[in-house]
One Martini backbone bead per residue (centre of mass of N, CA, C, O) as a GRO file, in nm:
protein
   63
    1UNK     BB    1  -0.145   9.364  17.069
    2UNK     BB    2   0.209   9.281  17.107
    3UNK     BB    3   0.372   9.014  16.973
    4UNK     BB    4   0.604   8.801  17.154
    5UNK     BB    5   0.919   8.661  17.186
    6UNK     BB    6   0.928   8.335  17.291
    7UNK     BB    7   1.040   8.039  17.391
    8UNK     BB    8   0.758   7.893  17.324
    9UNK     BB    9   0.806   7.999  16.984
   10UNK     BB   10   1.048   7.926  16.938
   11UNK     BB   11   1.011   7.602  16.981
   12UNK     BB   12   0.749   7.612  16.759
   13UNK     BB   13   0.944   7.699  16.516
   14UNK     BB   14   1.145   7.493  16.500
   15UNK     BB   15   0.904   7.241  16.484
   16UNK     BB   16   0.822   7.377  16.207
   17UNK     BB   17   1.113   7.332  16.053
   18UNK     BB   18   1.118   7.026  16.070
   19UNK     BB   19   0.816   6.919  15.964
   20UNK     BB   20   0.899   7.037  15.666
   21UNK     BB   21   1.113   6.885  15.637
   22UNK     BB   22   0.996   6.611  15.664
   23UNK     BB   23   0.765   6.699  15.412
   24UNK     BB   24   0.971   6.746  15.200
   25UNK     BB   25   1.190   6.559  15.296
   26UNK     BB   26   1.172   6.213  15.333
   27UNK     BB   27   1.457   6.097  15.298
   28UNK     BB   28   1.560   6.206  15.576
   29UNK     BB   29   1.368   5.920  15.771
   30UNK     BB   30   1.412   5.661  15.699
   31UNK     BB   31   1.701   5.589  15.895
   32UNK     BB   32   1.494   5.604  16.115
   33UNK     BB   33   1.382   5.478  16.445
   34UNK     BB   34   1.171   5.740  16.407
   35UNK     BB   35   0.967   5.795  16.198
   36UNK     BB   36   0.638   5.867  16.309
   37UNK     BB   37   0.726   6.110  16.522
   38UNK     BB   38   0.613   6.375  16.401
   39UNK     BB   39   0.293   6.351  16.412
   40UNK     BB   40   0.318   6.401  16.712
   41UNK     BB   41   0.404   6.751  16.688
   42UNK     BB   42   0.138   6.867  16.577
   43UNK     BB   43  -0.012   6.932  16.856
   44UNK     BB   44   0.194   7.060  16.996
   45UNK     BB   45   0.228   7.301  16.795
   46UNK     BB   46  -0.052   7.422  16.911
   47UNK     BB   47  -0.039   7.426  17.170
   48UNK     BB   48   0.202   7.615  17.222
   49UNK     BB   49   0.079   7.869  17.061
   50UNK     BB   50  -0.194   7.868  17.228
   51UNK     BB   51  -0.057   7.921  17.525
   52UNK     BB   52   0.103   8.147  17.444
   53UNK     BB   53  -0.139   8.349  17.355
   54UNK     BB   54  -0.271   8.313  17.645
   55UNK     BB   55  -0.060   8.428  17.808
   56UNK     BB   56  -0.012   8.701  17.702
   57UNK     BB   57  -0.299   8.810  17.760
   58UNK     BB   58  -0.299   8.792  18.039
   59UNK     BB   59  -0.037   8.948  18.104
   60UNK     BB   60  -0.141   9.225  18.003
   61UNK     BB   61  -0.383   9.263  18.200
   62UNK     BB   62  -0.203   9.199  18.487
   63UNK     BB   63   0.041   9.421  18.411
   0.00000   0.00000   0.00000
């Protein structure tokens, strides 16, 4: 099977290139109002991940 590149792929790639950079340079989510809502992003990214995943071999079946 090869996994193609989806919208849902695009921008769990995206939310992974963001909390990257908020644990690497802590220093710039200091003056946000939403300090740690990053930490409530990691399980939304593998369940995006996840599911993206099932939808491909899903539809490779049934295609």
């Amino acid at each position: 099977m090869k996994y193609k590149l989806t919208p849902l792929n695009i921008f769990c790639v995206l939310l992974v290139g963001e909390e990257i950079i908020c644990f690497a340079l802590p220093e710039t989510v200091n003056n946000q109002i939403y300090g740690y809502q990053h930490i409530y992003l990691i399980p939304v990214i593998i369940v995006g991940f996840i599911i993206d995943y099932i939808l491909q071999r899903l539809i490779k079946k049934y295609y």
